[in-house]
N, C-alpha and C positions, 0 to 999 in steps of 0.2 A: 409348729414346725411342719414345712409339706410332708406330705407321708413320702418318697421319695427321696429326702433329705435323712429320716429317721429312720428307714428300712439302710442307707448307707452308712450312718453312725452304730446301728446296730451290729453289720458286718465287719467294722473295724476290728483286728488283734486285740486292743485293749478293753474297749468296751464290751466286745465279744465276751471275755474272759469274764471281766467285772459282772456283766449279767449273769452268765454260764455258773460261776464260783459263789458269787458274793450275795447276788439279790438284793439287794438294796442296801444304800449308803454309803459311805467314803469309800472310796478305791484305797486300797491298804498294801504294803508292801508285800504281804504275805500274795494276795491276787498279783500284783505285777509280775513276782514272779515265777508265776502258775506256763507251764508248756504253754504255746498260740494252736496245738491240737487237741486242749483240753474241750470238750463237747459244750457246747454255745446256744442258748437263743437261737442264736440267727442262723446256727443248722435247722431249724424248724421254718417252714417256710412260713410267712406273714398272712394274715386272711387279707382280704379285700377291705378297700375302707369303705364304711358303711354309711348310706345314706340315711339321714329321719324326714319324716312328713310328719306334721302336725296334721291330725285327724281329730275328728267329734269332736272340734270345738265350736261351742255355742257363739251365736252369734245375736247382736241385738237384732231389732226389725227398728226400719227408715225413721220412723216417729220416733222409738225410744230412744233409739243414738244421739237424734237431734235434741231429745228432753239433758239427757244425761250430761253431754257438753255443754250444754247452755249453762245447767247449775254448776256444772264444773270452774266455768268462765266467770260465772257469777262472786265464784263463794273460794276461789281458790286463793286471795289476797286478802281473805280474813285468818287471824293467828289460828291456828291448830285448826284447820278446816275439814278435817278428813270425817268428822263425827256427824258434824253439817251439811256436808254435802251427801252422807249417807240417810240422813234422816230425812234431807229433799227429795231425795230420790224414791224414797220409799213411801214419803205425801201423794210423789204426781203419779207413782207408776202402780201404789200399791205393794213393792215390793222390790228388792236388791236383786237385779237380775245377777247370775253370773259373771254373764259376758261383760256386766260393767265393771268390773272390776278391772281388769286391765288399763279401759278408758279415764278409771278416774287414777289408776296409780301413774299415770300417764302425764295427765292433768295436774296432779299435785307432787310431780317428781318424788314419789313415791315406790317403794318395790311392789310388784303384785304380791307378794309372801304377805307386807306389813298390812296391806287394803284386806286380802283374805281373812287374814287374822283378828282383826276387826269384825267386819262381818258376823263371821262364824261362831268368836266369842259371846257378841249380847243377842240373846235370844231375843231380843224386841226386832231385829231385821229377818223379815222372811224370804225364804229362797226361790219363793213360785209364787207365783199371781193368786192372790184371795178370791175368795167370793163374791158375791151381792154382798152380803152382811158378813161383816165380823163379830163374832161375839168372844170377849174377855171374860174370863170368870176368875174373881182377884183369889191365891192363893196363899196371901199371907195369915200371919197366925192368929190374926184379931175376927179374920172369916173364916180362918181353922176351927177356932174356939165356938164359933157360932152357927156347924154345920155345912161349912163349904166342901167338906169332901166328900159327904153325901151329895149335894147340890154339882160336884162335878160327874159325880156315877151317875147320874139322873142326867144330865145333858150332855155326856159321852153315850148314854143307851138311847134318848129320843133323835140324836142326828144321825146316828149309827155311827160317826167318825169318833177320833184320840184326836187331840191338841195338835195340831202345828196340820189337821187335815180337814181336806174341804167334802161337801157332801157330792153326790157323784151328780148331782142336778146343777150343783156351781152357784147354791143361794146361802150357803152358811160354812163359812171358815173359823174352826173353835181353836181358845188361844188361850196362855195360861196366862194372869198377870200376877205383880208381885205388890199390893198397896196403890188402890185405888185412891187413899184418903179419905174413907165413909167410911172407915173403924166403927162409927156410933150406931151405922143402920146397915152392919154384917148380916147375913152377906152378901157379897156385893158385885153384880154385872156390870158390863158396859157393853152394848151396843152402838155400832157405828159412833163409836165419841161419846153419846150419852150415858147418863150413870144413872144406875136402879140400884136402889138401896131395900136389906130386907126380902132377897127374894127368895122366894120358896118354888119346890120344884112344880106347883101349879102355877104361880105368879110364872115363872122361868116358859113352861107350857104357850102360856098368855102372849109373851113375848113375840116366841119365836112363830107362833101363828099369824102375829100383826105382820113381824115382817117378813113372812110369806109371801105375802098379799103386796108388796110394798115393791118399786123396780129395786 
């Protein structure tokens, strides 16, 4: 309703009253018939109506936008595509940006709330751009049983980062996973996709020196 429409139903005798007496709900005999000088709302003068700006909000850059609608366009007339096209997104760009989120709830007639929600629930989608190298170190219970929590203090102390962070030079992004599938040769990393079975924190050492060296 215009605010001007509402600041006049406001000064109305009855409504006056209703708001002034009653505060909220059914107008009641007992309000109707309340004096028209009993003290009202709309003796209080109204504030200004108030304007919003959307601030800080992220925005993709020209390349990704273009990446992000393309899979959108691609993958958005496959059944339940919302999972699909976050895991696309997170192949080409390395990572769920933000800002896509709107574009792809967009895309899939979607709420931003149900896209967010998504997201934010499966820890496999990251919120920032990875590294050179990712490394995964599996934290299921089969590499529990076989020293991986040592093997995780051991390669949280040589990168100097925690899980879900990258080193300050931008060459190794550390990530936790949940069942690699190499149960038999705990415990178990994965580097950029590949899988090392059995590593120990010199093997692990070994690793992360190669791909140093490595763009």
């Amino acid at each position: 309703m215009p605010y001007g429409k509402v600041r006049a139903a406001l000064e109305s005798p009855v409504l006056g009253v209703f708001w002034g007496k009653c505060g909220v709900g059914t107008l009641t005999p007992q309000c109707q018939s309340q004096p028209t000088g009993f003290k009202t709302f709309a003796d209080k003068p109204l504030p200004a109506p108030r304007t919003y700006t959307l601030c800080h909000m992220k925005t993709l850059a020209p390349a990704d936008q273009d990446a992000v609608r393309r899979i959108v366009a691609e993958l958005k007339d496959r059944p339940g595509p919302l999972l699909e096209v976050l895991h696309a997104i997170q192949r080409e760009l390395g990572f769920v940006p933000e800002a896509a989120v709107a574009a792809v709830a967009e895309g899939l007639n979607l709420s931003r709330a149900e896209v967010h929600g998504v997201v934010t629930f499966y820890h496999y989608f990251r919120h920032d751009r990875p590294g050179v190298h990712t490394v995964s170190v599996c934290q299921a219970e089969a590499c529990q049983s076989m020293g991986a929590e040592a093997l995780t203090a051991h390669a949280k102390r040589t990168l100097g980062i925690d899980f879900h962070q990258t080193t300050p030079n931008g060459r190794f992004t550390l990530e936790p996973i949940y069942c690699l599938g190499n149960c038999a040769c705990s415990p178990a990393v994965m580097i950029d996709g590949k899988l090392h079975g059995r590593v120990t924190p010199q093997r692990f050492d070994a690793l992360i020196a190669q791909g140093s060296t490595k763009s």
